[in-house]
ROVEX-21909 format. One record per residue (C-alpha): x, y, z. Coordinates in nm, 3 decimals, m for minus. Layout:
REM ROVEX-21909
[[X,Y,Z]],
...
REM end
This chain:
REM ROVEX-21909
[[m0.507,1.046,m2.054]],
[[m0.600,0.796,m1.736]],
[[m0.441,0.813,m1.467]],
[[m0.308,0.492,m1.283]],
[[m0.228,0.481,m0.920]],
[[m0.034,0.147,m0.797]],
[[0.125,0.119,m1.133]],
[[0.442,m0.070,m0.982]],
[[0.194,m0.316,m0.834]],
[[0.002,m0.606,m0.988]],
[[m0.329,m0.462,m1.050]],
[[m0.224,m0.142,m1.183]],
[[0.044,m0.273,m1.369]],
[[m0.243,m0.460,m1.556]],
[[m0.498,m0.193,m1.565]],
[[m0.171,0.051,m1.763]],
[[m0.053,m0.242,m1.957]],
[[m0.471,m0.318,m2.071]],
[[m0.528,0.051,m2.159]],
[[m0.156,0.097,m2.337]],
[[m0.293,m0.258,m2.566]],
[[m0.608,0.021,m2.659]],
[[m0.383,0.297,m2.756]],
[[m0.453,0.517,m2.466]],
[[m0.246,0.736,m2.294]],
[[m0.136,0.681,m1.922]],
[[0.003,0.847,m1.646]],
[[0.164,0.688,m1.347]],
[[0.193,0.767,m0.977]],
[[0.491,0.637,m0.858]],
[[0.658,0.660,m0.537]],
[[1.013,0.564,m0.684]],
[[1.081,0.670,m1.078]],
[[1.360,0.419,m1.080]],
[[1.175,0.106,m0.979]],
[[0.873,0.274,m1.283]],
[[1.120,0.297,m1.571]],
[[1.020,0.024,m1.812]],
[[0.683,0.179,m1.766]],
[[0.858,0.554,m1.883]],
[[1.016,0.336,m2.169]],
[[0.661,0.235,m2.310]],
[[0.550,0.612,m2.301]],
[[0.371,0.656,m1.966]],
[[0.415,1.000,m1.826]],
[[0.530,0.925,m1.415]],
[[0.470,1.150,m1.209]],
[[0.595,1.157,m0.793]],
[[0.318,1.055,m0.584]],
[[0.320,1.186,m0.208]],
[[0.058,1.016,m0.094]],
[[0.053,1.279,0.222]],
[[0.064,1.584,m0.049]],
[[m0.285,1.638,m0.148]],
[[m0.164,1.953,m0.375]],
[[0.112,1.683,m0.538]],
[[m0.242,1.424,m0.554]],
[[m0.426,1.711,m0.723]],
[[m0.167,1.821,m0.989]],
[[m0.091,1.422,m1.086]],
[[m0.504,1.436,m1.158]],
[[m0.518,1.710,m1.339]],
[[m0.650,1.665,m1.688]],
[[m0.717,1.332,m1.686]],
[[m0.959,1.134,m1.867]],
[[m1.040,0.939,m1.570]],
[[m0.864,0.800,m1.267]],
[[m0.787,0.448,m1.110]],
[[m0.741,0.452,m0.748]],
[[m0.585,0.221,m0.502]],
[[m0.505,0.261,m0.094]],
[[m0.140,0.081,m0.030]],
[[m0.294,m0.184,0.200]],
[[m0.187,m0.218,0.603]],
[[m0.145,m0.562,0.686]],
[[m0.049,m0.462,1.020]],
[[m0.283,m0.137,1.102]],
[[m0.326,0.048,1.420]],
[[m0.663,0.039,1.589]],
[[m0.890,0.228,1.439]],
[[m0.713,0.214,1.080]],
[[m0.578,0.571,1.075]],
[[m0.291,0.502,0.819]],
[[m0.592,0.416,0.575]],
[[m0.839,0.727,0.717]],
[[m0.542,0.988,0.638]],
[[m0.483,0.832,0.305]],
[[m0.868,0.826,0.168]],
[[m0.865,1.189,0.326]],
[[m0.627,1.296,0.128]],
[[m0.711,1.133,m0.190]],
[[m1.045,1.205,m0.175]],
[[m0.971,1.589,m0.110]],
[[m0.758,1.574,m0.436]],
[[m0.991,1.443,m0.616]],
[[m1.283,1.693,m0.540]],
[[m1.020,1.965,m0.636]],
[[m0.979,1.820,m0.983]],
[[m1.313,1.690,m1.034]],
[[m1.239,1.410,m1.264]],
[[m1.538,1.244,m1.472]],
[[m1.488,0.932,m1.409]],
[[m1.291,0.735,m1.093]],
[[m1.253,0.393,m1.108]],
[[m1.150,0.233,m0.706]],
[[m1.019,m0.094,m0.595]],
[[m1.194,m0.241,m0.358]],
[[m1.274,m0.575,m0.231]],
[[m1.516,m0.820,m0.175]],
[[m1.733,m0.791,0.077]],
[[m1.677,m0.407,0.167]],
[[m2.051,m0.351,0.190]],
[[m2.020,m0.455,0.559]],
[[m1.940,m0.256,0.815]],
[[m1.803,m0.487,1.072]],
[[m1.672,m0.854,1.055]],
[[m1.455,m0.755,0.778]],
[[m1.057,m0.727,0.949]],
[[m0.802,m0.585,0.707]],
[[m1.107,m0.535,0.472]],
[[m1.259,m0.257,0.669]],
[[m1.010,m0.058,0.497]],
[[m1.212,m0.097,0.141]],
[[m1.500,m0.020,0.332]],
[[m1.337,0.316,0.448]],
[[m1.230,0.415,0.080]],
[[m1.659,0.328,m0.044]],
[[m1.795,0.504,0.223]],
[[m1.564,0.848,0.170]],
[[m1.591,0.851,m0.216]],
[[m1.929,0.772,m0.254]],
[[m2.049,1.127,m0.196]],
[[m1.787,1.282,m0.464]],
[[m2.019,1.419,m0.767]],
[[m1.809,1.211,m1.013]],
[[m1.909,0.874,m1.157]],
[[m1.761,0.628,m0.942]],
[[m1.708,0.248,m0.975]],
[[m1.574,0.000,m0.676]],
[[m1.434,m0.298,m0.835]],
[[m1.501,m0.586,m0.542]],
[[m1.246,m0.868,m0.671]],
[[m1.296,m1.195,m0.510]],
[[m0.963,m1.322,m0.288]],
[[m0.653,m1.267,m0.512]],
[[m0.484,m1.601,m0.638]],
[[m0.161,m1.450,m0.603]],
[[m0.161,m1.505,m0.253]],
[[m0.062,m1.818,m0.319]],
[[0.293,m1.657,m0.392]],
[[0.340,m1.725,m0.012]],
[[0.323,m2.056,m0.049]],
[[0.567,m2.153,m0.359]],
[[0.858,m2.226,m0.142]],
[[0.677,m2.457,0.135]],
[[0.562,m2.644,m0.123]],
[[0.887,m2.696,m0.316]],
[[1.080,m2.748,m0.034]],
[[0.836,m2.939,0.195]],
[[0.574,m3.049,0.000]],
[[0.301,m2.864,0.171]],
[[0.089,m2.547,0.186]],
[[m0.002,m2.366,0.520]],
[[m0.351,m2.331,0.537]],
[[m0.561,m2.085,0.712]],
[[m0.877,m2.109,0.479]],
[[m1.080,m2.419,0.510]],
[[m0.926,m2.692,0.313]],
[[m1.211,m2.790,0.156]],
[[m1.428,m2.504,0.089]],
[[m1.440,m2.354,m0.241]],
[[m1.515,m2.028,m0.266]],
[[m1.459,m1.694,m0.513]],
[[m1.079,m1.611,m0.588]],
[[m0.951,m1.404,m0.891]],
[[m0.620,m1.334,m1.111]],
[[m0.481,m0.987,m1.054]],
[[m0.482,m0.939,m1.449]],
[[m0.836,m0.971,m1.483]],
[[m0.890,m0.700,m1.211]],
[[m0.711,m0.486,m1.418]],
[[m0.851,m0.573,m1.751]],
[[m1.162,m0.480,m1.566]],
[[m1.078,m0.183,m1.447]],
[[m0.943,m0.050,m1.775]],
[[m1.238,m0.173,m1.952]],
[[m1.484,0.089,m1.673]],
[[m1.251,0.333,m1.717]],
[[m1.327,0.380,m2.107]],
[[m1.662,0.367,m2.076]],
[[m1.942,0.634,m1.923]],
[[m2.145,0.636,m1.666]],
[[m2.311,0.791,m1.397]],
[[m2.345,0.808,m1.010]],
[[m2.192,0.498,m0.827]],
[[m2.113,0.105,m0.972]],
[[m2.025,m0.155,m0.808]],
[[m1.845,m0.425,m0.966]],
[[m1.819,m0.794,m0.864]],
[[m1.528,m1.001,m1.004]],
[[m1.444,m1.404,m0.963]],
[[m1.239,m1.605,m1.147]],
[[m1.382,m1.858,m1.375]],
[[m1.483,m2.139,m1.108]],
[[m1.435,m2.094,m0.759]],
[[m1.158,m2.261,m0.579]],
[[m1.031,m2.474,m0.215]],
[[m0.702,m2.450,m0.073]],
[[m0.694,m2.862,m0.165]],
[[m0.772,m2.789,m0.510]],
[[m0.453,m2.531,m0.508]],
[[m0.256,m2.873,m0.343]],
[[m0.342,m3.044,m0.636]],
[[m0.249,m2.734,m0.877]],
[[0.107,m2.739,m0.715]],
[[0.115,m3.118,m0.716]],
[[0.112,m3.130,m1.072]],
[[0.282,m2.827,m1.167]],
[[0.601,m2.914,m0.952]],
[[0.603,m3.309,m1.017]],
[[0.587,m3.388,m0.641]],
[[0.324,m3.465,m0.412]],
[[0.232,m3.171,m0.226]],
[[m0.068,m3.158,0.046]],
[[m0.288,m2.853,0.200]],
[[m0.159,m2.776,0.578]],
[[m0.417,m2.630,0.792]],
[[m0.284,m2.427,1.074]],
[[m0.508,m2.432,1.384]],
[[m0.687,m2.098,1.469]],
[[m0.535,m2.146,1.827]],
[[m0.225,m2.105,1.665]],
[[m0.248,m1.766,1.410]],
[[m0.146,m1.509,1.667]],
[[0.149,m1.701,1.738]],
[[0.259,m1.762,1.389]],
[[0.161,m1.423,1.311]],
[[0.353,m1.262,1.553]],
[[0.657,m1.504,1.481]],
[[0.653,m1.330,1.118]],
[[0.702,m0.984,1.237]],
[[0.332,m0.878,1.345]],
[[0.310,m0.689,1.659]],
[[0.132,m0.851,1.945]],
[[m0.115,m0.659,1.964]],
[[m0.164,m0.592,1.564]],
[[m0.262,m0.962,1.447]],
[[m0.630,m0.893,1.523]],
[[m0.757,m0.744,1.186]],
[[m0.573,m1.012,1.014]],
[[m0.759,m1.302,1.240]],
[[m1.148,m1.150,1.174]],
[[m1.052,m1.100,0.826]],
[[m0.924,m1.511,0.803]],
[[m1.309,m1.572,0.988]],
[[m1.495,m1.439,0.801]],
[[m1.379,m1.608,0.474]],
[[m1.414,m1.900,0.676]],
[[m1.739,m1.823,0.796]],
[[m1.913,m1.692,0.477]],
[[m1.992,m1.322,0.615]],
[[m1.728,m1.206,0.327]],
[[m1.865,m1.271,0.039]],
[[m2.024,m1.058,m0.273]],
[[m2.298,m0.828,m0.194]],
[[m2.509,m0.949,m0.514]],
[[m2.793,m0.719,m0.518]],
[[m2.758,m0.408,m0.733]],
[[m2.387,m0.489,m0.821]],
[[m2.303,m0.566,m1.181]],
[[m2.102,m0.921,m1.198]],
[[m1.796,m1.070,m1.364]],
[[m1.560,m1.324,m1.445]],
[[m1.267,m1.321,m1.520]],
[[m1.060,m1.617,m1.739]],
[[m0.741,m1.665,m1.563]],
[[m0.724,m2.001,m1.393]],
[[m0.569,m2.109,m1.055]],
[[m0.321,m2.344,m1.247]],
[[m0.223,m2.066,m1.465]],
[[m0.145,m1.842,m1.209]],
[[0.014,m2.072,m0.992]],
[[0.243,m2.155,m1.268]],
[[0.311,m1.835,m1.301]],
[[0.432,m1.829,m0.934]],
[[0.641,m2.113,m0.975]],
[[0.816,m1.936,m1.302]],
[[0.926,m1.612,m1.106]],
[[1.076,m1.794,m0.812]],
[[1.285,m1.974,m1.011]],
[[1.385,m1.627,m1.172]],
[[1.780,m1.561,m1.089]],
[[1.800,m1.262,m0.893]],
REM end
Protein backbone atom coordinates (compact mmCIF):
# COMPACT_ATOMS: atom_id res chain seq x y z
CA UNK A 1 0.00 0.00 0.00
CA UNK A 2 1.59 3.73 -0.84
CA UNK A 3 0.28 6.34 0.31
CA UNK A 4 -0.39 9.49 -1.93
CA UNK A 5 -0.78 12.94 -0.57
CA UNK A 6 -2.10 15.70 -3.24
CA UNK A 7 -3.96 13.02 -5.04
CA UNK A 8 -6.67 15.63 -6.38
CA UNK A 9 -3.72 17.58 -7.76
CA UNK A 10 -1.58 17.08 -10.87
CA UNK A 11 1.41 15.43 -9.55
CA UNK A 12 -0.21 13.10 -7.31
CA UNK A 13 -2.87 12.36 -9.50
CA UNK A 14 0.03 10.99 -11.73
CA UNK A 15 2.15 9.44 -9.14
CA UNK A 16 -1.61 7.17 -8.05
CA UNK A 17 -2.57 6.79 -11.61
CA UNK A 18 1.54 5.42 -12.42
CA UNK A 19 1.49 3.05 -9.41
CA UNK A 20 -2.42 1.83 -10.06
CA UNK A 21 -0.81 0.99 -14.11
CA UNK A 22 1.80 -1.46 -11.72
CA UNK A 23 -0.90 -3.11 -9.82
CA UNK A 24 -0.22 -1.49 -6.55
CA UNK A 25 -2.39 -0.51 -4.02
CA UNK A 26 -3.01 3.23 -3.05
CA UNK A 27 -4.32 5.26 -0.52
CA UNK A 28 -5.37 8.84 -0.82
CA UNK A 29 -5.38 11.90 1.42
CA UNK A 30 -8.01 13.97 0.49
CA UNK A 31 -9.35 17.01 1.91
CA UNK A 32 -12.87 16.62 0.12
CA UNK A 33 -14.10 12.75 -0.64
CA UNK A 34 -16.50 14.17 -3.15
CA UNK A 35 -14.13 16.08 -5.40
CA UNK A 36 -11.71 12.19 -4.90
CA UNK A 37 -14.47 9.88 -6.11
CA UNK A 38 -13.35 8.65 -9.51
CA UNK A 39 -10.20 7.93 -7.63
CA UNK A 40 -12.58 5.62 -4.88
CA UNK A 41 -14.12 4.17 -8.19
CA UNK A 42 -10.63 2.77 -9.39
CA UNK A 43 -10.06 1.15 -5.85
CA UNK A 44 -8.01 3.72 -3.89
CA UNK A 45 -8.78 3.65 -0.23
CA UNK A 46 -9.39 7.84 0.71
CA UNK A 47 -8.89 8.69 3.67
CA UNK A 48 -9.70 12.60 5.37
CA UNK A 49 -6.61 14.47 5.56
CA UNK A 50 -6.43 17.34 8.33
CA UNK A 51 -3.49 18.65 7.50
CA UNK A 52 -3.48 20.43 11.20
CA UNK A 53 -4.30 16.76 12.81
CA UNK A 54 -1.04 15.12 13.18
CA UNK A 55 -2.92 11.98 14.96
CA UNK A 56 -5.42 12.03 11.61
CA UNK A 57 -1.59 12.39 9.50
CA UNK A 58 -0.35 9.42 11.54
CA UNK A 59 -3.34 6.98 11.20
CA UNK A 60 -3.62 7.84 7.12
CA UNK A 61 0.35 6.50 7.29
CA UNK A 62 -0.09 3.74 9.02
CA UNK A 63 0.91 0.57 7.25
CA UNK A 64 2.04 1.84 4.31
CA UNK A 65 4.51 0.63 1.97
CA UNK A 66 5.90 3.98 1.52
CA UNK A 67 4.67 7.54 1.39
CA UNK A 68 4.57 10.50 -1.19
CA UNK A 69 4.49 13.82 0.33
CA UNK A 70 3.53 17.21 -0.86
CA UNK A 71 3.11 20.85 1.14
CA UNK A 72 -0.16 22.72 -0.52
CA UNK A 73 1.97 25.62 -1.81
CA UNK A 74 1.38 29.56 -0.52
CA UNK A 75 1.54 31.77 -3.31
CA UNK A 76 0.80 34.51 -1.09
CA UNK A 77 2.74 33.58 2.39
CA UNK A 78 3.22 35.63 5.44
CA UNK A 79 6.74 36.68 6.35
CA UNK A 80 8.55 34.21 7.62
CA UNK A 81 6.45 31.31 5.84
CA UNK A 82 4.61 30.02 8.93
CA UNK A 83 1.62 28.42 6.99
CA UNK A 84 4.45 26.11 5.43
CA UNK A 85 6.59 25.76 9.05
CA UNK A 86 3.22 24.44 10.83
CA UNK A 87 2.51 22.16 7.97
CA UNK A 88 6.17 20.36 7.66
CA UNK A 89 5.79 20.33 11.61
CA UNK A 90 3.10 18.47 11.54
CA UNK A 91 3.82 16.13 8.80
CA UNK A 92 7.02 15.46 9.80
CA UNK A 93 5.82 14.61 13.48
CA UNK A 94 3.41 12.06 11.78
CA UNK A 95 5.70 10.61 10.04
CA UNK A 96 8.29 9.84 12.87
CA UNK A 97 5.23 8.28 14.70
CA UNK A 98 4.66 5.79 11.89
CA UNK A 99 8.08 5.35 10.79
CA UNK A 100 7.51 4.53 7.23
CA UNK A 101 10.47 2.86 5.12
CA UNK A 102 10.49 4.77 2.51
CA UNK A 103 9.15 8.72 1.90
CA UNK A 104 9.24 10.03 -1.29
CA UNK A 105 8.87 14.46 -1.13
CA UNK A 106 8.16 16.99 -3.73
CA UNK A 107 10.33 19.45 -3.92
CA UNK A 108 11.73 21.83 -6.33
CA UNK A 109 14.51 22.95 -8.10
CA UNK A 110 16.86 24.77 -6.60
CA UNK A 111 15.86 24.12 -2.80
CA UNK A 112 19.49 23.52 -1.87
CA UNK A 113 19.71 27.32 -1.29
CA UNK A 114 18.92 28.94 1.51
CA UNK A 115 18.16 32.40 0.39
CA UNK A 116 17.37 33.93 -3.11
CA UNK A 117 14.80 31.37 -3.56
CA UNK A 118 11.03 33.41 -2.92
CA UNK A 119 8.06 31.04 -2.87
CA UNK A 120 10.75 28.25 -3.15
CA UNK A 121 12.06 28.67 0.32
CA UNK A 122 9.15 26.69 1.18
CA UNK A 123 10.83 23.33 -0.50
CA UNK A 124 13.75 24.31 1.24
CA UNK A 125 11.80 24.23 4.63
CA UNK A 126 10.22 20.68 3.89
CA UNK A 127 14.44 19.26 2.95
CA UNK A 128 15.80 20.75 5.77
CA UNK A 129 12.99 19.23 8.46
CA UNK A 130 12.85 15.69 6.89
CA UNK A 131 16.25 15.16 6.30
CA UNK A 132 16.99 14.06 9.86
CA UNK A 133 13.92 11.41 9.90
CA UNK A 134 15.70 7.78 10.06
CA UNK A 135 13.67 6.72 6.97
CA UNK A 136 14.97 6.63 3.40
CA UNK A 137 14.09 9.80 1.96
CA UNK A 138 14.06 11.12 -1.66
CA UNK A 139 13.40 15.02 -2.75
CA UNK A 140 12.28 15.01 -6.23
CA UNK A 141 13.64 18.72 -7.55
CA UNK A 142 11.40 19.09 -10.85
CA UNK A 143 12.52 21.78 -13.08
CA UNK A 144 9.65 24.81 -13.58
CA UNK A 145 6.29 23.05 -14.29
CA UNK A 146 4.97 23.52 -17.98
CA UNK A 147 1.61 23.72 -16.74
CA UNK A 148 2.05 27.10 -15.76
CA UNK A 149 1.44 27.92 -18.95
CA UNK A 150 -2.35 27.15 -18.11
CA UNK A 151 -2.32 30.92 -17.17
CA UNK A 152 -1.73 31.91 -20.29
CA UNK A 153 -4.31 29.88 -22.68
CA UNK A 154 -6.85 32.58 -22.68
CA UNK A 155 -4.46 35.73 -23.45
CA UNK A 156 -3.33 33.99 -26.12
CA UNK A 157 -6.66 32.96 -27.68
CA UNK A 158 -8.19 36.00 -27.12
CA UNK A 159 -5.29 38.47 -27.68
CA UNK A 160 -2.75 36.76 -29.27
CA UNK A 161 -0.14 37.13 -26.65
CA UNK A 162 1.51 35.66 -23.54
CA UNK A 163 2.49 37.80 -20.42
CA UNK A 164 5.91 37.27 -19.74
CA UNK A 165 7.80 37.53 -16.61
CA UNK A 166 10.70 35.05 -17.53
CA UNK A 167 13.18 36.27 -20.04
CA UNK A 168 11.84 35.83 -23.46
CA UNK A 169 14.62 34.38 -24.76
CA UNK A 170 16.28 32.29 -22.28
CA UNK A 171 15.84 28.69 -22.30
CA UNK A 172 16.11 27.03 -19.39
CA UNK A 173 14.82 23.53 -17.46
CA UNK A 174 10.88 23.10 -17.35
CA UNK A 175 9.02 19.73 -16.86
CA UNK A 176 5.44 17.96 -17.43
CA UNK A 177 3.64 17.29 -14.18
CA UNK A 178 3.17 13.53 -15.41
CA UNK A 179 6.66 12.81 -15.54
CA UNK A 180 7.09 14.09 -11.90
CA UNK A 181 4.81 11.63 -10.99
CA UNK A 182 5.98 8.77 -13.06
CA UNK A 183 9.10 9.58 -11.17
CA UNK A 184 7.98 9.58 -8.07
CA UNK A 185 6.12 6.29 -8.35
CA UNK A 186 9.01 4.74 -9.96
CA UNK A 187 11.36 5.82 -6.22
CA UNK A 188 8.68 4.78 -4.40
CA UNK A 189 8.95 0.97 -5.54
CA UNK A 190 12.30 0.79 -5.25
CA UNK A 191 14.84 0.65 -1.95
CA UNK A 192 17.10 2.65 -0.68
CA UNK A 193 18.80 4.19 1.99
CA UNK A 194 19.51 7.56 3.80
CA UNK A 195 18.63 10.71 1.64
CA UNK A 196 18.26 11.10 -2.60
CA UNK A 197 17.92 13.78 -4.33
CA UNK A 198 16.36 13.72 -7.58
CA UNK A 199 16.73 16.17 -10.50
CA UNK A 200 14.01 16.19 -13.21
CA UNK A 201 13.80 18.32 -16.75
CA UNK A 202 11.87 17.79 -19.51
CA UNK A 203 13.40 16.55 -22.63
CA UNK A 204 15.07 19.94 -23.96
CA UNK A 205 14.89 22.97 -22.14
CA UNK A 206 12.59 25.69 -23.12
CA UNK A 207 12.02 30.03 -23.62
CA UNK A 208 8.89 31.72 -23.09
CA UNK A 209 9.30 32.57 -27.20
CA UNK A 210 9.60 29.04 -27.92
CA UNK A 211 6.10 28.51 -25.85
CA UNK A 212 4.82 31.68 -28.42
CA UNK A 213 5.60 29.60 -31.13
CA UNK A 214 3.99 26.31 -29.42
CA UNK A 215 0.66 28.34 -29.08
CA UNK A 216 1.12 29.88 -32.52
CA UNK A 217 0.80 26.72 -34.11
CA UNK A 218 -1.40 24.89 -31.92
CA UNK A 219 -4.20 27.67 -32.08
CA UNK A 220 -3.73 28.69 -35.92
CA UNK A 221 -3.07 32.38 -35.04
CA UNK A 222 -0.14 34.35 -34.54
CA UNK A 223 0.55 34.69 -31.04
CA UNK A 224 3.77 36.63 -29.52
CA UNK A 225 5.66 36.44 -25.93
CA UNK A 226 4.68 39.74 -23.75
CA UNK A 227 7.24 40.68 -21.32
CA UNK A 228 5.94 42.61 -18.41
CA UNK A 229 8.47 45.07 -16.97
CA UNK A 230 9.85 44.21 -13.44
CA UNK A 231 8.80 47.87 -12.49
CA UNK A 232 5.52 46.71 -13.06
CA UNK A 233 5.00 43.01 -11.06
CA UNK A 234 3.90 44.45 -7.74
CA UNK A 235 1.34 46.31 -9.43
CA UNK A 236 -0.01 43.58 -11.54
CA UNK A 237 0.39 41.35 -8.73
CA UNK A 238 -1.48 43.18 -6.42
CA UNK A 239 -4.21 43.97 -9.16
CA UNK A 240 -4.79 39.99 -9.12
CA UNK A 241 -5.63 39.73 -5.52
CA UNK A 242 -2.03 39.71 -3.80
CA UNK A 243 -1.75 41.75 -0.75
CA UNK A 244 0.53 44.70 -0.86
CA UNK A 245 2.71 43.72 1.16
CA UNK A 246 2.68 39.77 0.12
CA UNK A 247 4.04 40.07 -3.63
CA UNK A 248 7.65 39.91 -2.37
CA UNK A 249 8.34 36.07 -2.34
CA UNK A 250 6.73 35.89 -5.63
CA UNK A 251 9.21 38.81 -7.15
CA UNK A 252 12.75 37.00 -5.72
CA UNK A 253 11.37 33.82 -6.82
CA UNK A 254 10.67 35.47 -10.73
CA UNK A 255 14.73 36.80 -10.18
CA UNK A 256 16.18 34.29 -9.61
CA UNK A 257 14.94 32.20 -12.60
CA UNK A 258 15.91 35.15 -14.36
CA UNK A 259 19.12 35.43 -12.89
CA UNK A 260 20.32 31.75 -12.90
CA UNK A 261 20.72 31.38 -8.91
CA UNK A 262 17.66 28.72 -9.30
CA UNK A 263 18.80 26.17 -10.98
CA UNK A 264 19.74 22.25 -10.23
CA UNK A 265 22.20 21.62 -7.59
CA UNK A 266 24.11 18.90 -9.85
CA UNK A 267 26.58 17.49 -7.55
CA UNK A 268 25.58 14.35 -5.67
CA UNK A 269 21.95 14.46 -7.09
CA UNK A 270 20.85 11.65 -9.37
CA UNK A 271 19.36 13.24 -12.81
CA UNK A 272 16.38 12.82 -15.12
CA UNK A 273 14.33 13.48 -17.96
CA UNK A 274 11.36 13.24 -18.50
CA UNK A 275 9.51 12.78 -22.27
CA UNK A 276 6.62 15.05 -22.23
CA UNK A 277 7.10 17.97 -24.56
CA UNK A 278 6.08 21.69 -24.24
CA UNK A 279 3.77 21.29 -27.38
CA UNK A 280 2.19 18.36 -25.88
CA UNK A 281 1.37 19.87 -22.84
CA UNK A 282 0.36 22.99 -24.14
CA UNK A 283 -2.07 21.20 -26.24
CA UNK A 284 -3.23 19.71 -23.55
CA UNK A 285 -4.04 23.18 -22.05
CA UNK A 286 -5.75 24.28 -24.97
CA UNK A 287 -8.06 20.88 -24.90
CA UNK A 288 -9.39 21.51 -21.24
CA UNK A 289 -10.31 25.13 -21.77
CA UNK A 290 -12.31 24.38 -24.41
CA UNK A 291 -13.95 21.67 -22.04
CA UNK A 292 -17.85 22.76 -21.43
CA UNK A 293 -18.27 23.34 -17.92
Amino acid sequence: MFTIMGITGRVGGSTAETLLAAGKKVRGIVRDKARAAHWAKQGVELLDGNLDDIGALTEAFRGSDGVFVMVPPYFAPAPGYPETKSIVANIRSALAADKPKKVVYLSSVGAQHQHGLGLITQSHILEEEMRTLPSANAFIRPAWFLENYQWDVQSAQERGEIDLYLNLDRSISMVATRDIGELAAKALQQEWKGNRVLELEGPEKYSPAAAAVAFSRLLGRPVTGHPIPRSEWHRLFVQQGTAEDRTAPRIEMLDGFNSGWIDFEGDGAERFKGKVTLEEVIKSLIAKNFEPA
